[in-house]
C-alpha positions in Angstrom: 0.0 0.0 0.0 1.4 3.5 -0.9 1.8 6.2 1.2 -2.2 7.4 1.3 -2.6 10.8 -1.1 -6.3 11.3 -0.5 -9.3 10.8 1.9 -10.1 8.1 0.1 -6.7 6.0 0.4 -6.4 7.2 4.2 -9.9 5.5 4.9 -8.6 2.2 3.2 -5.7 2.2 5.6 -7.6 2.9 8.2 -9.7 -0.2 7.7 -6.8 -2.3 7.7 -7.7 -4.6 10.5 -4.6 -5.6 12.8 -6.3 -8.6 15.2 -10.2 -9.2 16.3 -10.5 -5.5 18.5 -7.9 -3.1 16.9 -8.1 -1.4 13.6 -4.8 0.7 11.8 -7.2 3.8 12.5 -7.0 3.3 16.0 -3.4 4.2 16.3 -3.5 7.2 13.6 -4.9 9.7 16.2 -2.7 12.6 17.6 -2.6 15.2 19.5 0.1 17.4 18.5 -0.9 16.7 14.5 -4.2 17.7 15.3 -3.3 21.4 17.2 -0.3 21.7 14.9 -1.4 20.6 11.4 0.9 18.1 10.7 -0.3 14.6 9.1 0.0 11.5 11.4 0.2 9.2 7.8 3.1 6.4 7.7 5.7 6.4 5.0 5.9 2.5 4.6 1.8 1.6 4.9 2.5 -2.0 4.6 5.3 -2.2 6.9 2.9 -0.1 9.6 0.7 -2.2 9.1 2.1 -5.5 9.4 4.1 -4.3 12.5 1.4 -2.9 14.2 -0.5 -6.6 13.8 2.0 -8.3 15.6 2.1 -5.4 18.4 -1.9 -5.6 18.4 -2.2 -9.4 18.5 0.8 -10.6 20.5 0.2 -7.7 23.3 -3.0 -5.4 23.4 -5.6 -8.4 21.9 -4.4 -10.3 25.2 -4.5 -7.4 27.5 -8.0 -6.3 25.8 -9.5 -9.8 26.3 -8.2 -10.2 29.5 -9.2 -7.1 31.4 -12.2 -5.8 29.2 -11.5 -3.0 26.7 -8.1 -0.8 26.7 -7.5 2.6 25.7 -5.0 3.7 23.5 -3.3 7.0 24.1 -0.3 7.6 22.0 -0.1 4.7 18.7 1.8 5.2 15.5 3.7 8.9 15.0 4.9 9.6 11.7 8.9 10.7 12.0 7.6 14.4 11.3 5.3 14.8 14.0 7.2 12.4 16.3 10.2 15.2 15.7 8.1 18.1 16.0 7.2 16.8 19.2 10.5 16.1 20.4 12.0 19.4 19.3 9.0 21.1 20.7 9.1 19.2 24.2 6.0 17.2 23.9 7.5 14.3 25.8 8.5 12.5 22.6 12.2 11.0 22.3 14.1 11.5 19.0 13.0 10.0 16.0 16.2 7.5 16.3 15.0 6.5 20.2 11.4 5.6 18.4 12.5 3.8 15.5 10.7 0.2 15.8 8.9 1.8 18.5 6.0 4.7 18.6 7.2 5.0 14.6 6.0 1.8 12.9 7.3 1.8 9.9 11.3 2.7 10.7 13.2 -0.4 12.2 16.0 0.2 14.7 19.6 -1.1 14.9 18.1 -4.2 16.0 14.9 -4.5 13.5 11.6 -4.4 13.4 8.7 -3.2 16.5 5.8 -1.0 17.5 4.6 0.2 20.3 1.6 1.9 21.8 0.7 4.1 25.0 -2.5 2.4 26.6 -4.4 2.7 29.7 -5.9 -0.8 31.5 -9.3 1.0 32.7 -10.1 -1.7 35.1 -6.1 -1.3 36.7 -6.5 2.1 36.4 -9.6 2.5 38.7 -7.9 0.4 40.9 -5.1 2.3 41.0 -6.8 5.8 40.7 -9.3 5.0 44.0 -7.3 2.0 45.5 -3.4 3.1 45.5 -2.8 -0.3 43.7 1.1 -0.8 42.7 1.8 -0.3 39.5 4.4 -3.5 39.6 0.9 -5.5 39.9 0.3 -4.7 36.4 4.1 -4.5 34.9 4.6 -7.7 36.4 1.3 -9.6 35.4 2.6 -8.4 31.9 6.1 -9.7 32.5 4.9 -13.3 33.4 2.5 -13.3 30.9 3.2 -11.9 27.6 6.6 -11.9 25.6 6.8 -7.7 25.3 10.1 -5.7 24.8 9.8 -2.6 27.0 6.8 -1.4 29.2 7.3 1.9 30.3 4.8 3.1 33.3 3.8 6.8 34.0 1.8 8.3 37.1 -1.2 10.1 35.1 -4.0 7.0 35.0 -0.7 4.9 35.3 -0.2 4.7 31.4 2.2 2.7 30.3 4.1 2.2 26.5 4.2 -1.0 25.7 6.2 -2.7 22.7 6.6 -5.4 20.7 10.0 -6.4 18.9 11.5 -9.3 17.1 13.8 -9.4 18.8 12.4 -8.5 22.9 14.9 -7.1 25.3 12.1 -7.7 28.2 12.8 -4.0 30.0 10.8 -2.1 32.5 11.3 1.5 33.3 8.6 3.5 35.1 8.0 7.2 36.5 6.1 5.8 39.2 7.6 5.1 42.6 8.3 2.8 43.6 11.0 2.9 40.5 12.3 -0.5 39.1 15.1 -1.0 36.3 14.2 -4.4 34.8 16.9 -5.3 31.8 18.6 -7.6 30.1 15.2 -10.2 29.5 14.8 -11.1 33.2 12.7 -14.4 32.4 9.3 -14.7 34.2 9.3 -15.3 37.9 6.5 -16.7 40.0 7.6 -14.6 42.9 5.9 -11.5 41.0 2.9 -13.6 40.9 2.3 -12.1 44.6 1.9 -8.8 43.6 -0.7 -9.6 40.9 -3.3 -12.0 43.2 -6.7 -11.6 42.3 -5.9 -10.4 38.7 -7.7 -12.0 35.7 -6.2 -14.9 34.4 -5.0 -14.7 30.8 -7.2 -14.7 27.6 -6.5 -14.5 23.8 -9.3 -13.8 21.3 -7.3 -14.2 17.7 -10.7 -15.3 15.9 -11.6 -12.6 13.4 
C-alpha cells in the first residue's frame, strides 16, 4: 500500500484490520498533528501495518480480552510529527529512540517493532481510587506476555508497551516505587504475589 494521497486511500488504511479489537485507525490519532497541522500518515503503509498486527495481536488483543477493553493514548507517530514533538518538548524521544517503537514503519539497529501508550481501565480505577502498585500490572505483563519494553507513567498509570523481534524484556517506570528491569529477566513466579486476584490470561485471535 502507498503512502495514502487522498481521503479516500487514508480510509482504506484505516480499515486495515490488525487482530479481532484493533483497527490501523486506532493508532492514527494525535494530538500534536491535530493542534499543529501536521499529518499522522506512515511512509511505509505496509510495513505499519504488518508491525502494528504483531504489536496488536501478541500484546494489546491479550490485555483487551483479558481485562475488558483498553484505551490507547499515544499509537503510531509519523517521524515528522514524532520530531516536531521532540523538538517542541511534547514528551517524545528523538525520532532515532522511536525507530521500531512509537514509529511503525522505521526499524532500529536491532529490526523491526511497534509500540503503543494504553491505559488498563479496570487497573486504572484500581489504581486511581485504590493506591494499587503499579508492579501488579508490569509484572502480570512480564509473566505473561513476551513484550520488549513497558514503560509506566503516574497520570492513570499509562504505560508504552512494545513489541519487537527481537524482545529485550525492560521495565522502566515514573512511578515510585521505580524499578530497572533489563537484560530479559525471564518470568518469575515470585511476582505472581503482587498480581493475586488479577484475571487470568485470555487470547481472542478469531476474526
Amino acid at each position: 500500500m502507498r503512502k495514502p494521497q487522498s481521503v479516500e486511500s487514508l480510509e482504506d488504511l484505516g480499515r486495515a484490520r490488525l487482530s479481532p479489537s484493533f483497527f490501523m485507525r486506532d493508532f492514527l490519532y494525535s494530538e500534536i498533528g491535530n493542534v499543529h497541522g501536521i499529518q499522522n500518515i506512515p511512509e511505509n503503509a505496509d510495513l505499519a501495518i504488518a508491525n502494528g498486527t504483531r504489536l496488536c495481536q501478541e500484546l494489546l488483543e491479550p490485555l483487551n480480552a483479558t481485562f475488558g477493553r483498553i484505551a490507547v493514548r499515544s499509537g503510531y507517530r509519523s517521524p515528522t510529527v514524532n520530531d516536531f514533538g521532540n523538538k517542541q518538548g511534547h514528551n517524545c524521544g528523538s525520532n532515532e529512540k522511536n525507530f521500531a517503537g512509537h514509529i511503525w514503519d522505521f526499524p532500529d539497529a536491532q529490526g523491526h517493532g511497534a509500540m503503543a501508550c494504553v491505559i488498563v481501565p479496570w487497573f486504572s480505577d484500581c489504581y486511581e481510587t485504590q493506591g494499587a502498585d503499579w508492579r501488579a500490572l508490569a509484572y502480570w505483563i512480564h509473566n505473561h506476555l513476551l513484550y520488549s519494553q513497558l514503560q509506566f507513567f503516574p497520570k492513570l498509570c499509562a504505560f508504552n508497551i512494545g513489541w519487537h523481534e527481537k524482545p529485550k524484556r525492560a521495565i522502566h517506570s515514573y512511578i515510585k516505587p521505580a524499578i530497572k528491569m533489563e537484560h530479559g529477566t525471564p518470568p518469575d513466579a515470585a511476582f505472581a504475589d503482587f498480581y493475586a486476584g488479577f484475571p487470568k490470561l485470555q487470547r481472542n485471535l478469531a476474526k
